[in-house]
C-alpha positions as CSV (number, residue, x, y, z in Angstrom):
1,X,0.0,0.0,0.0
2,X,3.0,2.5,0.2
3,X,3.6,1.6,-3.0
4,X,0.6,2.3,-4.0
5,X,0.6,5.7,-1.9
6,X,3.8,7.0,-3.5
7,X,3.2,5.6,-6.9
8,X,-0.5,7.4,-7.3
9,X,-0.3,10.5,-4.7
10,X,3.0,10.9,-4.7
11,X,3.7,10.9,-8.7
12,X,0.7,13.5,-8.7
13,X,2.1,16.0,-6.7
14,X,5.6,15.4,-7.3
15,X,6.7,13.0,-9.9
16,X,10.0,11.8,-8.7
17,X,8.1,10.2,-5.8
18,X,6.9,7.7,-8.7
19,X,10.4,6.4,-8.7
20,X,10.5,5.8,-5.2
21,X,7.1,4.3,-5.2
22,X,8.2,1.7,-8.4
23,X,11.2,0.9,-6.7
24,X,8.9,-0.3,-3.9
25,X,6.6,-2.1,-6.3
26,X,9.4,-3.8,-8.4
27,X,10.1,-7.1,-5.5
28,X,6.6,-6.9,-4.2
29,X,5.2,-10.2,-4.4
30,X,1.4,-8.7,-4.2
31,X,1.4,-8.3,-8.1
32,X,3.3,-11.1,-10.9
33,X,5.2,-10.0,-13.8
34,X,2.5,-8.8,-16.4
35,X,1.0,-6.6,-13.5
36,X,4.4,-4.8,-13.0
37,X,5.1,-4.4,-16.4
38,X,2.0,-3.2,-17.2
39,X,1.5,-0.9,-14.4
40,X,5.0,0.5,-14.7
41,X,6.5,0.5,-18.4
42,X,3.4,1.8,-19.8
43,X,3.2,4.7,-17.8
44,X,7.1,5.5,-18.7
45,X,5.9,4.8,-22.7
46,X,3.1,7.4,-22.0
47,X,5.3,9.9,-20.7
48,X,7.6,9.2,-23.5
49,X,4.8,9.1,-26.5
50,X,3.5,12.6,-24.8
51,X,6.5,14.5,-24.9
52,X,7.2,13.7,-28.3
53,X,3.9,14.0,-29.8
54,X,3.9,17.8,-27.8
55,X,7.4,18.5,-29.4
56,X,5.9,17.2,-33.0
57,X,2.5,19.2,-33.2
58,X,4.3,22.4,-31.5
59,X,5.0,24.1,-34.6
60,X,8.5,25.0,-35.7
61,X,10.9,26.8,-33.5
62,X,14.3,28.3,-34.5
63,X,16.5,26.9,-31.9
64,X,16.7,23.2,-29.8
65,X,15.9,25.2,-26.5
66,X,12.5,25.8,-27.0
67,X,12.0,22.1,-28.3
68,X,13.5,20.5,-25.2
69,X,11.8,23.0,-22.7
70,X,8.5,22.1,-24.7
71,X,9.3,18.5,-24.1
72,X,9.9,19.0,-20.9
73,X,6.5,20.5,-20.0
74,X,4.3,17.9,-21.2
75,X,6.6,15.1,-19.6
76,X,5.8,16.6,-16.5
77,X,1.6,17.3,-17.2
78,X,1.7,13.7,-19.1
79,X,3.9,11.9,-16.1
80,X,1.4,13.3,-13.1
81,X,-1.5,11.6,-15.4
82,X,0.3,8.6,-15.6
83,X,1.1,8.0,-12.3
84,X,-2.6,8.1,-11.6
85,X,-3.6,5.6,-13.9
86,X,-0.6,3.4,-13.2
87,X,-1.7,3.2,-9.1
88,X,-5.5,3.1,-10.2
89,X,-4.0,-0.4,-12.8
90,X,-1.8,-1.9,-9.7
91,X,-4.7,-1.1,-7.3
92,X,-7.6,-3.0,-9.1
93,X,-5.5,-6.3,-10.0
94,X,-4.3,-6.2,-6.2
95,X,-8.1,-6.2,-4.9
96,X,-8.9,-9.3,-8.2
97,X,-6.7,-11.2,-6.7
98,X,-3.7,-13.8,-8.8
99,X,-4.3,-14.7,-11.7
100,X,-4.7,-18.4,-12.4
101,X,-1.4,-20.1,-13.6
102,X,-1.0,-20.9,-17.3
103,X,-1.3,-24.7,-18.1
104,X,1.9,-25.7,-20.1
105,X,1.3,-26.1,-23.5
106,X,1.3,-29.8,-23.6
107,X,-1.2,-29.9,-21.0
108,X,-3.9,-27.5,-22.7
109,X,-6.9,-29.6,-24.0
110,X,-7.4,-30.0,-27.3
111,X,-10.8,-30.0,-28.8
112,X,-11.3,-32.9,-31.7
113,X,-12.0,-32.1,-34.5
């Protein structure tokens, strides 16, 4: 749950807390593999997809500056967003519960036919 608290709140108000929260949710046994990924690496992609999309539709500038500050910007508006919906992710799969294991593939039943 401090995880959680850090991850959500914490990348809301001030988005280096995200870090801190990840770092916390990275050995946590309450969510498997998919669930980090998902709840972590997307929210990174976001950030990363927003900034660049904000620096493509901005319009020309003369200089690099005003690209990288623009960049800048929307990685922060983008990031506070994404740490939202990354908590609100790792929250609902920690209230479903574990998923059910995967049956090896040689034990999947096969339908005749």
């Amino acid at each position: 749950m401090i995880a959680l608290g850090l991850i959500g709140f914490g990348g809301a108000a001030f988005p280096p807390l995200w870090l801190i929260g990840a770092a916390i949710a990275i050995p946590s046994r309450a969510w498997d593999l998919r669930d980090k990924w998902i709840g972590l690496a997307v929210p990174v992609l976001l950030v990363i997809v927003g900034a660049a999309a904000a620096v493509i539709l901005g319009g020309t500038k003369n200089t690099l500056g005003p690209y990288v500050f623009e960049a800048w910007l929307m990685a922060g508006r983008v990031s506070r967003g994404a740490a939202i919906l990354s908590a609100g992710y790792l929250l609902w799969r920690l209230y479903r519960g574990p998923r059910a294991p995967r049956l090896p593939p040689f034990a999947v039943p096969r339908r005749p036919g």
